[in-house]
C-alpha positions in Angstrom: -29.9 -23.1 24.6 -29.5 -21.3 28.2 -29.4 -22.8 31.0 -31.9 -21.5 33.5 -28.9 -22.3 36.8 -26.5 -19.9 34.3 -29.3 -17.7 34.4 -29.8 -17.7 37.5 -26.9 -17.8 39.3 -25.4 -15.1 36.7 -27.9 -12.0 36.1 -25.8 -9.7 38.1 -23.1 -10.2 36.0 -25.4 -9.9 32.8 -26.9 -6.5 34.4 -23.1 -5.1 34.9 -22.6 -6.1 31.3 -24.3 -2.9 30.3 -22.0 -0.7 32.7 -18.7 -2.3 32.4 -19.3 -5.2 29.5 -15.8 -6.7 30.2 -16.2 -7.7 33.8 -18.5 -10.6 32.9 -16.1 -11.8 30.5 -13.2 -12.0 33.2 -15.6 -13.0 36.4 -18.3 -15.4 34.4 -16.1 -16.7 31.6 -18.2 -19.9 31.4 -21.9 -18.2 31.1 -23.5 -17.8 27.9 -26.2 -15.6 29.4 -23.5 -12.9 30.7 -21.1 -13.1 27.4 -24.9 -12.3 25.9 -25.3 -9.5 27.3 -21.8 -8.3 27.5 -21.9 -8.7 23.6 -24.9 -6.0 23.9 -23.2 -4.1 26.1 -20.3 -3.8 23.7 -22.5 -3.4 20.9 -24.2 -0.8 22.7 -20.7 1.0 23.6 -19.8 1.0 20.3 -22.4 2.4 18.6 -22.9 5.1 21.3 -19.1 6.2 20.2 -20.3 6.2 16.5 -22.9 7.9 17.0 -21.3 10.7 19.4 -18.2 11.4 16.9 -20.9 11.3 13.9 -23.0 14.0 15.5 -20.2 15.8 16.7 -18.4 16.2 13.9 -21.8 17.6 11.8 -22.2 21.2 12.8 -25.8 22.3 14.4 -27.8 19.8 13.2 -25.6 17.1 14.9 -25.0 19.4 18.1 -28.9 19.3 18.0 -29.2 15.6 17.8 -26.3 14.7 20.1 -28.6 15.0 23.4 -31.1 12.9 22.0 -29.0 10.1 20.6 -27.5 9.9 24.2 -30.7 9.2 25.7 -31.7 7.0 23.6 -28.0 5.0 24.2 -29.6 5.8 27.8 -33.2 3.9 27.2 -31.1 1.0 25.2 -29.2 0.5 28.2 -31.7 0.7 30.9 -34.1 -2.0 28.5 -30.9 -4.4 28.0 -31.1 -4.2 31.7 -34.3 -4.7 32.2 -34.0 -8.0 30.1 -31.4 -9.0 32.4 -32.6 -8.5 35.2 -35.7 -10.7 34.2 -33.8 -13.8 32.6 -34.3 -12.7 29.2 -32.1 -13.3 26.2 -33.6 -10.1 23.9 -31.7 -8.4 21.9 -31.9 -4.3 21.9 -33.5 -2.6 19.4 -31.7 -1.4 16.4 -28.3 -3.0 17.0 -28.9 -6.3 19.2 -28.4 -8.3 15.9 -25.1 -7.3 15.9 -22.6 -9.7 17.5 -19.1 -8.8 18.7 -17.7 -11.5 20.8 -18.1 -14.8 19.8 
């Protein structure tokens, strides 16, 4: 299903995806591996937002929470990262079955 040359030649691009998850959609238009993990990096940006107006919104409780969600946005990222870095097609945890761009 991937190529192991895409893989390869684009897990720079797949690691970025998880910074900025557009610029492997512009530079590596033709790589399934990076659109993969730009789609969890979009997924991943998304539900960080949800997550951060959600618990802001909710008084205490949510102010309580807020820190914690964000690092566990933080650990999602660095593990999608991780699973770049080392060829991997894995989606995250809780929310890599999601899929954004097709």
């Amino acid at each position: 299903m991937y190529d192991s040359s895409d893989i390869q030649s684009n897990k720079g691009m797949a690691i970025i995806a998880y910074i900025l998850f557009f610029i492997p959609l512009i530079v590596a238009k033709d790589s399934k591996f990076a659109w993969y993990h730009a789609n969890q990096g979009l997924t991943l940006l998304v539900s960080a937002v949800i997550v951060n107006v959600v618990l802001g919104i909710i008084p205490f409780i949510g102010w309580i929470l807020l820190p914690l969600a964000n690092l566990a946005v933080f650990v999602l990222a660095i593990l999608g990262i991780v699973a770049a870095a080392q060829g991997q097609v894995k989606p995250l945890p809780f929310i890599g079955g999601y899929t954004l761009l097709k």
